[in-house]
C-alpha positions in Angstrom: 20.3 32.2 1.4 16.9 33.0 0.1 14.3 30.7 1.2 12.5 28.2 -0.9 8.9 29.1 -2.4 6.3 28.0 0.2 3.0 28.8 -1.1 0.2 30.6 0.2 -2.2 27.7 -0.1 -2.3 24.5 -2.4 -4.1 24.4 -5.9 -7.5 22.7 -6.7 -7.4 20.4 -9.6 -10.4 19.0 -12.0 -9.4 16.3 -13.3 -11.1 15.3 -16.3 -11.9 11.7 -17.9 -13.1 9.6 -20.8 -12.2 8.3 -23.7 -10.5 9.8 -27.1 -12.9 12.4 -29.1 -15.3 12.7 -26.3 -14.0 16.3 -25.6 -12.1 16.6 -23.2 -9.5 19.4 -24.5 -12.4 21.4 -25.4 -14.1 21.3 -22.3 -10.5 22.2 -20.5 -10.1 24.8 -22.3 -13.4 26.2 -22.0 -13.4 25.6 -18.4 -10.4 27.7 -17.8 -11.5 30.4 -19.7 -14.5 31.1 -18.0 -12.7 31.2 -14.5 -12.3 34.6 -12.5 -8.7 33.2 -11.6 -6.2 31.8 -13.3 -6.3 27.7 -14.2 -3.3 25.7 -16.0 -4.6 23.8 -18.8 -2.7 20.2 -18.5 -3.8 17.6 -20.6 -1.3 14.3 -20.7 -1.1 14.4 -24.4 0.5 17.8 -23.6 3.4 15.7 -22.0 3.4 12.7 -24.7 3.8 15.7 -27.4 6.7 17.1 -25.7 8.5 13.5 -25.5 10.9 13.0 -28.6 10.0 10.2 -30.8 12.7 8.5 -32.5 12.3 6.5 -35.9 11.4 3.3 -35.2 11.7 2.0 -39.0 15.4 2.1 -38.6 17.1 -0.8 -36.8 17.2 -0.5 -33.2 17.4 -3.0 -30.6 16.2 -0.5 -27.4 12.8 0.5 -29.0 11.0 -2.7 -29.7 6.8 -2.3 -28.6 7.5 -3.8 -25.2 9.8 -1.0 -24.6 7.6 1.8 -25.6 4.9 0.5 -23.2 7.3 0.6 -20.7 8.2 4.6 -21.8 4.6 5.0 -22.3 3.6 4.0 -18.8 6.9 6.4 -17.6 5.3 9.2 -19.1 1.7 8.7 -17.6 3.5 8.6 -13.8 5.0 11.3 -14.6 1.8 13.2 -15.8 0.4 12.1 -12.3 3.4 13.8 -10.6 3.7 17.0 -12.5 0.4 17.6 -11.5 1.0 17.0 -7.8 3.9 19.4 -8.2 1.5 22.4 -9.9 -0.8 21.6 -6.9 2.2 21.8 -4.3 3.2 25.0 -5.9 -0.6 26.6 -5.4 -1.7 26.2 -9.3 -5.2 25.3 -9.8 -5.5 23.4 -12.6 -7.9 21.5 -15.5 -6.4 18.1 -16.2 -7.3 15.5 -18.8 -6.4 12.0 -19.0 -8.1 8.7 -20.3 -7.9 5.8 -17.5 -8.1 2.9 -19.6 -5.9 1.4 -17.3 -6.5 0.7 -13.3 -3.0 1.1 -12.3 -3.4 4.9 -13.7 -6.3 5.7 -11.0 -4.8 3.5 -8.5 -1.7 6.0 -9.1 -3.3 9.3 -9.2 -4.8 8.0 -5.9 -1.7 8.0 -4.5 0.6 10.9 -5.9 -2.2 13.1 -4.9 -3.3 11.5 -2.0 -3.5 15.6 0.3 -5.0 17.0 -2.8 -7.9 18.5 -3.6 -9.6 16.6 -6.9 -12.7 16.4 -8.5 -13.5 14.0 -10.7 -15.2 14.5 -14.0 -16.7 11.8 -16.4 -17.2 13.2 -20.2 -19.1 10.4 -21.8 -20.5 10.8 -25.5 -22.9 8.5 -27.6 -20.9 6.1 -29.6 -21.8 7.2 -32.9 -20.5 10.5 -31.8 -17.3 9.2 -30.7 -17.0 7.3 -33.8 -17.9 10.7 -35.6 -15.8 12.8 -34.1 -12.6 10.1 -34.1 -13.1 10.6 -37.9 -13.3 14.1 -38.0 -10.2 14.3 -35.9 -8.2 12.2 -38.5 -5.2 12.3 -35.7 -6.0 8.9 -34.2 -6.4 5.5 -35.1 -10.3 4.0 -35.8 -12.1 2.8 -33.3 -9.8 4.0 -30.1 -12.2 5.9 -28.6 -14.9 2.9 -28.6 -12.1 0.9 -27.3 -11.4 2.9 -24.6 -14.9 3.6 -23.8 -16.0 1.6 -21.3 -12.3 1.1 -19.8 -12.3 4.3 -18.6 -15.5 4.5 -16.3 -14.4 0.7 -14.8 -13.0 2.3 -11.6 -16.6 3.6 -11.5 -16.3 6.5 -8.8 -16.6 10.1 -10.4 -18.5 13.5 -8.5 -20.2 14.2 -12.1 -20.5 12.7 -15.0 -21.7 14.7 -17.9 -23.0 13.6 -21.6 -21.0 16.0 -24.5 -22.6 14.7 -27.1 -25.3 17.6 -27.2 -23.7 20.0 -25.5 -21.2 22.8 -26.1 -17.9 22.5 -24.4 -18.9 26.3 -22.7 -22.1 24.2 -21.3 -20.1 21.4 -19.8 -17.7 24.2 -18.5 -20.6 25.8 -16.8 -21.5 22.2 -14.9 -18.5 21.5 -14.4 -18.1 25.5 -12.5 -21.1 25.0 -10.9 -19.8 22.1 -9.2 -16.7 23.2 -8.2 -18.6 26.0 -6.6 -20.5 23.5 -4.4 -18.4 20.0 -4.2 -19.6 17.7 -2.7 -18.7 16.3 0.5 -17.5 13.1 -0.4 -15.4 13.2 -2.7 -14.3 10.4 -6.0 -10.4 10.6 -5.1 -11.4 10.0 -0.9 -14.1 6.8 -2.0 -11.6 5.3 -4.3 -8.5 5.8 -1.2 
């Protein structure tokens, strides 16, 4: 019997946060590119896009909105452990993920409890937000001003940075810059 894939160390993972249209794709993806090694881009609406989405005008009695919240909140602990697993398996990787909701740090917390996090605020002004939600045309009005101040109320990050003036490369290059030095205590270890 072969033996099972033990890797040669774990993966690193910057885990990025704030609210809709503040840029956090962008910034992933710029991020990773400018790497000398490989990242894995993993954003939870990558997950929510792969989920199926049945039609909910027809007459169902399993899919009423109490039941999606329920799928909804499946998916988002599931987003926390598929990143533990690309961790485990030695992959470092750019995350993104909006937590409006204390149970979703409280979680993360958890699941990667051994791993090694940083935690990065993108905030934006809010007439940027508002701006960009627009231009986007792919989500409601107004979530991202919703979701604004939620998403900072766990309050422990090891940089925040403001997108609203700067490129997505120029976020990347803080957010490198820090990875290159991280700080000693870490977001993830004050929030345990």
């Amino acid at each position: 019997m072969t033996p099972a894939y033990v890797p040669d160390r774990a993966g690193r993972l910057v885990l990025l946060n704030g609210p809709s249209s503040v840029g956090k794709s962008s910034v992933a993806r710029a991020f990773a590119d400018a790497q000398p090694t490989p990242w894995v881009v993993f954003p939870v609406d990558l997950l929510h896009a792969q989920r199926s989405r049945p039609d909910l005008t027809a007459p169902r009695d399993d899919m009423d909105e109490e039941s999606w919240q329920r799928l909804f909140r499946r998916t988002r602990a599931g987003y926390h452990r598929a990143l533990a697993g690309l961790l485990e398996a030695g992959l470092d990787v750019v995350g993104d993920h909006v937590l409006s909701e204390p149970w979703r740090i409280a979680d993360l917390v958890e699941v990667l409890a051994d791993a090694d996090v940083l935690l990065v605020h993108l905030t934006a002004k809010p007439e940027i937000l508002a701006a960009r939600e627009r231009e986007r045309g792919d989500r409601e009005p107004g979530v991202a001003l919703a979701q604004r101040d939620l998403v900072y109320a766990h309050g422990e990050h090891d940089l925040e940075v403001d997108t609203t003036r700067r490129s997505p490369e120029q976020v990347a290059a803080e957010i490198a810059r820090l990875l290159a030095a991280p700080p000693a205590s870490r977001a993830f270890d004050r929030l345990r």
